[in-house]
N, CA, C and O atoms as a MOPAC input file, in Angstrom:
PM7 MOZYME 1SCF
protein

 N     99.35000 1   117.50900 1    76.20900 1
 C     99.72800 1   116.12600 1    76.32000 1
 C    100.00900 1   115.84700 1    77.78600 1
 O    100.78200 1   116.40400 1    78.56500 1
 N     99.23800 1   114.91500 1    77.93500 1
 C     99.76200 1   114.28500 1    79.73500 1
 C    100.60100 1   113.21900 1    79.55300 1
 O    100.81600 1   112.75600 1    78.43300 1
 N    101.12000 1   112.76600 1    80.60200 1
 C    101.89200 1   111.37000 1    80.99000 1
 C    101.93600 1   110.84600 1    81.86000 1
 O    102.61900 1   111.53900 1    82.61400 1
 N    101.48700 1   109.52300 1    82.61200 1
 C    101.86800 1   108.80000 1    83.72400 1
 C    102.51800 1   108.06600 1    83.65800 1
 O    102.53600 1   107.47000 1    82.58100 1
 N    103.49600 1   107.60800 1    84.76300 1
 C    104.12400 1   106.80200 1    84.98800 1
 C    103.33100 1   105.74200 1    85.87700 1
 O    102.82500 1   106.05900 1    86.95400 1
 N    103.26500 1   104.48600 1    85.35200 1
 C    102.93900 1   103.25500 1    86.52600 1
 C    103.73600 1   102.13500 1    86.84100 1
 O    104.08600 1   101.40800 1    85.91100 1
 N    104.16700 1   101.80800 1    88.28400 1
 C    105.25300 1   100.85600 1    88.18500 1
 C    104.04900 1    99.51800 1    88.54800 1
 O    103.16700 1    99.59400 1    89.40400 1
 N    104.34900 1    98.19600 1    87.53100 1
 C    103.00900 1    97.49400 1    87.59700 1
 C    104.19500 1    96.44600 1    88.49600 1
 O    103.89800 1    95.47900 1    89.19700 1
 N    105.43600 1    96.92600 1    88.24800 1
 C    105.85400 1    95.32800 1    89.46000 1
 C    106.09400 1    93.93400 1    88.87900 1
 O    106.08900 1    92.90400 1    89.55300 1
 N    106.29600 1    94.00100 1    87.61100 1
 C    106.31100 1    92.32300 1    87.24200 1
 C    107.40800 1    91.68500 1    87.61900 1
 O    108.46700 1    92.25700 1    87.36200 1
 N    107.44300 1    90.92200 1    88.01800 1
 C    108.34700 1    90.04300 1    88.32700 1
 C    109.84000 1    89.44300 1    87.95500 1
 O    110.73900 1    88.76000 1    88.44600 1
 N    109.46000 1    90.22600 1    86.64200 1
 C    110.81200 1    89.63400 1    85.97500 1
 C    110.36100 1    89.80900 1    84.48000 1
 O    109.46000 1    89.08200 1    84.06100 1
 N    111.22100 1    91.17500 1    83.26800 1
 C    111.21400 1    91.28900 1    82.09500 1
 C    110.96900 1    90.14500 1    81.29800 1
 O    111.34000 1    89.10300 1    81.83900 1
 N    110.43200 1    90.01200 1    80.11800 1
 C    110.50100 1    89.05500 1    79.61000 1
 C    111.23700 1    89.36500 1    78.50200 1
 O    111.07900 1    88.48000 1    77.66100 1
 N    112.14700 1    90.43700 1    78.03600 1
 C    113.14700 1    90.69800 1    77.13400 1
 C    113.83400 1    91.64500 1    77.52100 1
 O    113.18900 1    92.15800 1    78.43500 1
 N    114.75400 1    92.18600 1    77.37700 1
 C    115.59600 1    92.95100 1    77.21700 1
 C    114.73000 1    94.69300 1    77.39800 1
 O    114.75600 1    95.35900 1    78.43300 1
 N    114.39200 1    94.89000 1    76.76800 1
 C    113.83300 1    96.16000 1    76.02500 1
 C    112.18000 1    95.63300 1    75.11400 1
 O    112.11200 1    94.68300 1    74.33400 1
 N    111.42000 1    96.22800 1    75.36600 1
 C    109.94500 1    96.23800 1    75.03300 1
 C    108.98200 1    97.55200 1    75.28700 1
 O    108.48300 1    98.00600 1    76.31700 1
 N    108.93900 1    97.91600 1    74.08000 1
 C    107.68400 1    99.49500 1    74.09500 1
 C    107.08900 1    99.42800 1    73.15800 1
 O    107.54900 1    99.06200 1    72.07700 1
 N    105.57200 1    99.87200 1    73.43600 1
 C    104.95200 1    99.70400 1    72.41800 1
 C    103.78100 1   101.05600 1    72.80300 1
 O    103.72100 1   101.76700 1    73.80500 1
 N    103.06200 1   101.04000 1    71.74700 1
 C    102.13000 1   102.30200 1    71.82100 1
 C    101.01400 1   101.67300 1    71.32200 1
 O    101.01600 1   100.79600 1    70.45900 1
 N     99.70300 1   102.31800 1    72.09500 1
 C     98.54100 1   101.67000 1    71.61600 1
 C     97.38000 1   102.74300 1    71.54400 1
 O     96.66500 1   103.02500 1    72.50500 1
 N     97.26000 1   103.43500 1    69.99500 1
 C     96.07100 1   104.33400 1    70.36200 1
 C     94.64600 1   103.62200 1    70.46500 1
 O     94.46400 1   102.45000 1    70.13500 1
 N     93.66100 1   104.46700 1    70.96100 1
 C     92.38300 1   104.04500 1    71.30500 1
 C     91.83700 1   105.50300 1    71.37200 1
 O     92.15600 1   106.37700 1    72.17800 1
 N     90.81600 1   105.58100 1    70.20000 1
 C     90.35900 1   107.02900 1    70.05100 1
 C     91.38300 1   108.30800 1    70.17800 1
 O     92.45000 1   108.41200 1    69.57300 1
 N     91.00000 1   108.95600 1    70.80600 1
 C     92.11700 1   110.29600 1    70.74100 1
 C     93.46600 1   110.26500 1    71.80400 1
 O     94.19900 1   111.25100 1    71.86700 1
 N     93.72300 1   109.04800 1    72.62700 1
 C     94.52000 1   109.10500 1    73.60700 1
 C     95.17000 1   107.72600 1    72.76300 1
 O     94.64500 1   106.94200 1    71.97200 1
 N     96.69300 1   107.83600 1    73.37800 1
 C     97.70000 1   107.35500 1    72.66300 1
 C     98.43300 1   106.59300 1    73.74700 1
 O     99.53900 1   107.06400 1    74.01400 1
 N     98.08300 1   105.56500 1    74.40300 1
 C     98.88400 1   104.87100 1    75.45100 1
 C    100.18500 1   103.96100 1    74.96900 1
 O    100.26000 1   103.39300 1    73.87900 1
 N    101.27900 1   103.94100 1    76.09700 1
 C    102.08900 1   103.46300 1    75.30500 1
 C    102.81700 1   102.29100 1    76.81600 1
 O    102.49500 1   102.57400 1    77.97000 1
 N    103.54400 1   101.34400 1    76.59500 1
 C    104.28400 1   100.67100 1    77.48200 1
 C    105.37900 1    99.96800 1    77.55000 1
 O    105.67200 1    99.15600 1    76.67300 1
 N    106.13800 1   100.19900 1    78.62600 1
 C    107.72700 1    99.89600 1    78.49600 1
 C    107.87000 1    98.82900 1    79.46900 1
 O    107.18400 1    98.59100 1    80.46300 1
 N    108.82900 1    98.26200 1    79.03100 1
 C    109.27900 1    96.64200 1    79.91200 1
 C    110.95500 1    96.60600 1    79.74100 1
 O    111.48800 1    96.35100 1    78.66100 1
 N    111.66200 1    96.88600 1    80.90900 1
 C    113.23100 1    96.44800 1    80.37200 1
 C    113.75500 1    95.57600 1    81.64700 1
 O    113.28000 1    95.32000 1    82.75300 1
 N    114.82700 1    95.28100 1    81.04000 1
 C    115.74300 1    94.17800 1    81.93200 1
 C    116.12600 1    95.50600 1    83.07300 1
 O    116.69600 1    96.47800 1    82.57800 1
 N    115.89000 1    95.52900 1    84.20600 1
 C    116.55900 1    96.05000 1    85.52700 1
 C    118.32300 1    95.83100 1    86.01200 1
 O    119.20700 1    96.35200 1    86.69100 1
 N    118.04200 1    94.66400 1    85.10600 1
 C    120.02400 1    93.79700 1    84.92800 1
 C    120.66400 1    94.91900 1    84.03400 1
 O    121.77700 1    95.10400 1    84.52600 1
 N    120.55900 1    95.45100 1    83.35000 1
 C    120.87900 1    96.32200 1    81.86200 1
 C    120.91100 1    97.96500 1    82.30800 1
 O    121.82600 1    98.78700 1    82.30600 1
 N    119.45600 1    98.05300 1    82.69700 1
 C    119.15000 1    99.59900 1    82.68300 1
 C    118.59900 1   100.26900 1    83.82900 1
 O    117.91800 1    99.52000 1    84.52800 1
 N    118.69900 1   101.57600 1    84.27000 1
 C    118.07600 1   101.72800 1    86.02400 1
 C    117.17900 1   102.75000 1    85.37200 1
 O    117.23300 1   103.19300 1    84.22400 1
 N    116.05100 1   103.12300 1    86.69200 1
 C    115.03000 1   103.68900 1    86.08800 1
 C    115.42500 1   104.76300 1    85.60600 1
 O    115.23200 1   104.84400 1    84.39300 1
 N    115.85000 1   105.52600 1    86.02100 1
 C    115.99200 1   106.73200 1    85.49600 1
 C    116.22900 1   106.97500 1    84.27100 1
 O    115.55000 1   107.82100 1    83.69000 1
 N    117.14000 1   106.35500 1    83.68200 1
 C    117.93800 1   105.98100 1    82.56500 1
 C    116.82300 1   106.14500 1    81.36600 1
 O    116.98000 1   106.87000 1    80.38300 1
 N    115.53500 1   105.23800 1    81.66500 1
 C    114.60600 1   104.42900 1    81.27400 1
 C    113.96400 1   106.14100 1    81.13200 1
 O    114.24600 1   106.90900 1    80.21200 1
 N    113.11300 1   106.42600 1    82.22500 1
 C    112.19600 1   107.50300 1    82.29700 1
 C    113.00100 1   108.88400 1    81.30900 1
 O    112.40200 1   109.70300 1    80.61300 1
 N    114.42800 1   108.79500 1    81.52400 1
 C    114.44600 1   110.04100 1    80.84300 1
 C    114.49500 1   109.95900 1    79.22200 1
 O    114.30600 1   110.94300 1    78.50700 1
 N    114.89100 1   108.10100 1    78.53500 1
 C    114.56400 1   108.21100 1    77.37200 1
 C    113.08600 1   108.41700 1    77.15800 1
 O    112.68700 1   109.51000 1    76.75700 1
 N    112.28900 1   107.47100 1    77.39100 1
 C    111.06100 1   107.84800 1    77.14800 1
 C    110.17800 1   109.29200 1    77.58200 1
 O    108.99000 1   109.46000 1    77.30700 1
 N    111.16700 1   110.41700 1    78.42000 1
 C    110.27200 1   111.39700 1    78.29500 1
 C    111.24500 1   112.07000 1    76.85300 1
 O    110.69400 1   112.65300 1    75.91900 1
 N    112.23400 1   111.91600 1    76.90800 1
 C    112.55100 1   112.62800 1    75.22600 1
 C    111.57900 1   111.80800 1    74.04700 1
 O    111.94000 1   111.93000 1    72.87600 1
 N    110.64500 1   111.17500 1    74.27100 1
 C    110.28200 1   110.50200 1    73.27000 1
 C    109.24300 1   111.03200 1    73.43300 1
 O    108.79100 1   111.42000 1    72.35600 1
 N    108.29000 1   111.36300 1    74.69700 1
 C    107.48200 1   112.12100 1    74.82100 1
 C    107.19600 1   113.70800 1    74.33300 1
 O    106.13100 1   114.26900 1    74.07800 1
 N    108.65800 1   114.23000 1    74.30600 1
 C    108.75600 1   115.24000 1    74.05300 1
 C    108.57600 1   115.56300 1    72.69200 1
 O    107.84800 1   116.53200 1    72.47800 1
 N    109.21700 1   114.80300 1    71.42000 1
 C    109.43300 1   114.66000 1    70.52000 1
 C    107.88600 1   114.13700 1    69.69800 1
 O    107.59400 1   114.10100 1    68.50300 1
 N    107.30800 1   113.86800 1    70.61400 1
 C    105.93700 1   113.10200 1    69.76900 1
 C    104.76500 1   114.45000 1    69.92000 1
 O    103.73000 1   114.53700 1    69.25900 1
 N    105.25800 1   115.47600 1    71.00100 1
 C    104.75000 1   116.18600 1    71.35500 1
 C    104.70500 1   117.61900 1    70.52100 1
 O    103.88500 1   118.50900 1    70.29800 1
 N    106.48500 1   117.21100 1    70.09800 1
 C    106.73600 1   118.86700 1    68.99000 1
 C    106.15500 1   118.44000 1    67.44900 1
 O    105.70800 1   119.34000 1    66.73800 1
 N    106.18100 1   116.83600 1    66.88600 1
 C    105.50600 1   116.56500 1    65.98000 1
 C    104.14400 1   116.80200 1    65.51100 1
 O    103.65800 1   117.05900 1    64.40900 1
 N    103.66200 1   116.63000 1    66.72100 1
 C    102.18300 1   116.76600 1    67.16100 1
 C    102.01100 1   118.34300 1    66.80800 1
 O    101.17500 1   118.54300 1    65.92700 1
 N    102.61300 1   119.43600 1    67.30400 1
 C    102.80500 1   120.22900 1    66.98000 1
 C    102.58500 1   121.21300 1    65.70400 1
 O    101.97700 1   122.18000 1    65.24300 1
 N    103.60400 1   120.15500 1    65.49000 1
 C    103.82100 1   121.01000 1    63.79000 1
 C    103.58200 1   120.60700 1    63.02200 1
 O    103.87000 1   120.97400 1    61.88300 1
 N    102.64600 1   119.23100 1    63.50600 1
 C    101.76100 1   118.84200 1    62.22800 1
 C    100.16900 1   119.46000 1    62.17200 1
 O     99.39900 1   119.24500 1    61.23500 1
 N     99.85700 1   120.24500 1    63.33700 1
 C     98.69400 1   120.37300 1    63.71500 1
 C     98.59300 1   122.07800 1    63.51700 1
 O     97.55300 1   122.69000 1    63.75900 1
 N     99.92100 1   122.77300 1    63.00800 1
 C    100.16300 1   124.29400 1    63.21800 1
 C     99.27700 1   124.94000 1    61.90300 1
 O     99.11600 1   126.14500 1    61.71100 1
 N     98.78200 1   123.91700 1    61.11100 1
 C     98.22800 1   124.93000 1    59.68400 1
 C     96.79700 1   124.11800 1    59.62700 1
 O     96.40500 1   123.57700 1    58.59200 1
 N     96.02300 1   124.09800 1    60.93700 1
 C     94.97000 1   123.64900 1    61.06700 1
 C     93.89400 1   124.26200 1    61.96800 1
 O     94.14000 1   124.49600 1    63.15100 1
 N     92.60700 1   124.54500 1    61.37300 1
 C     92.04600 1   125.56800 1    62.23900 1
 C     91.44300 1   126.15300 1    61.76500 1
 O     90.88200 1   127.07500 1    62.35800 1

């Protein structure tokens, strides 16, 4: 599993909190939007890499009796 981070710069959240995931064939993109007023990046990056992580051990052990 890979991950990038991209900072796209918008101008200004349009809610609070916004993530969403969008597969397209075998890759699984996903995107986050939060209020900067609320939350600092870091904060941000380290929930979503536990979420990364977690989609990663699922992935896992759903895939362990296959083959």
């Amino acid at each position: 599993m890979t991950t990038a981070v991209e900072d796209l710069a918008v101008p200004g959240a349009r809610s609070e909190f916004n993530f969403g995931l969008i597969p397209t064939g075998d890759v699984l993109s996903g995107y986050l939007e939060y209020s900067t007023d609320l939350w600092d990046r870091a904060t941000v990056e380290a929930w979503t890499g536990a979420y990364v992580d977690l989609l990663a051990e699922e992935v896992a052990a759903a895939t362990d009796g296959e083959g």
